[in-house]
C-alpha positions in Angstrom: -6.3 -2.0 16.8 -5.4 1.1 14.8 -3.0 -1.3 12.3 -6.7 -3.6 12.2 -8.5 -0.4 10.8 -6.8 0.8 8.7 -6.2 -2.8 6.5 -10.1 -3.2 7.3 -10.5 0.2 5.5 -8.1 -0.4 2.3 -9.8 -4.0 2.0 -13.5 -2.0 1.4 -11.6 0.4 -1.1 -10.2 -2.4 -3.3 -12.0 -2.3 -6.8 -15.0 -5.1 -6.9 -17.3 -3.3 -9.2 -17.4 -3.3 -13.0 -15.2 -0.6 -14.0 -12.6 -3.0 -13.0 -13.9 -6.1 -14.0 -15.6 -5.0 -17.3 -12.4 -3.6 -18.0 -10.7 -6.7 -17.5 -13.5 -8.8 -19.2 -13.0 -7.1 -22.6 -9.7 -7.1 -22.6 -9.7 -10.8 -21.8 -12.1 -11.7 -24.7 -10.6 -9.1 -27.3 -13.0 -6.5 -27.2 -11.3 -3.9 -25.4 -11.2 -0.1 -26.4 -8.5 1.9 -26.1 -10.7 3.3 -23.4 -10.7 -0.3 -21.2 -7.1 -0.2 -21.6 -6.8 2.8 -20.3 -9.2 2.4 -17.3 -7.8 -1.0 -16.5 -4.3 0.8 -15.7 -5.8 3.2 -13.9 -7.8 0.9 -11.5 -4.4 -1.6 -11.8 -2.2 1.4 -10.5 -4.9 2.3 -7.5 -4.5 -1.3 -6.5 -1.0 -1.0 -6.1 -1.1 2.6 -4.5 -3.4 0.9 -2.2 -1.1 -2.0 -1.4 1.5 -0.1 -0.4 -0.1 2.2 2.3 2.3 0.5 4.5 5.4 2.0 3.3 3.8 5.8 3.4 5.9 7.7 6.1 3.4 7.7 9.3 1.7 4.6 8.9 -0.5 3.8 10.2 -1.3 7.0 12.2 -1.3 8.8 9.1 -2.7 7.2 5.7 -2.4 9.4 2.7 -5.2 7.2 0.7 -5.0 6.9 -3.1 -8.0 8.5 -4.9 -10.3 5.4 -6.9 -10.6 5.7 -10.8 -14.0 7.8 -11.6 
């Protein structure tokens, strides 16, 4: 139940809004500023931080959560 939770929980942190997206959107069409760029790597680097919860020492008792791009 515990392993259940805590993939519940990292599956409502993933990125579905449009920082992500918009990001991803004008980089896509050739419209991105340096400043996309920059926010798409950061939300791309959360992702992974967040797919890799599993491999954090004390899993899944303990879940050292990756902070989401402001």
């Amino acid at each position: 139940m515990l392993m259940l939770n805590v993939r519940l929980s990292r599956h409502k942190r993933l990125p579905r809004g449009t920082g992500y997206w918009g990001a991803q959107d004008a980089i896509d069409l050739g419209d991105a500023s340096d400043s996309d760029v920059a926010s798409l790597k950061l939300w791309k680097q959360y992702r992974v931080a967040l797919n890799r919860i599993e491999q954090q020492v004390g899993f899944p008792v303990t879940v050292d959560w990756p902070v989401a791009p402001g």
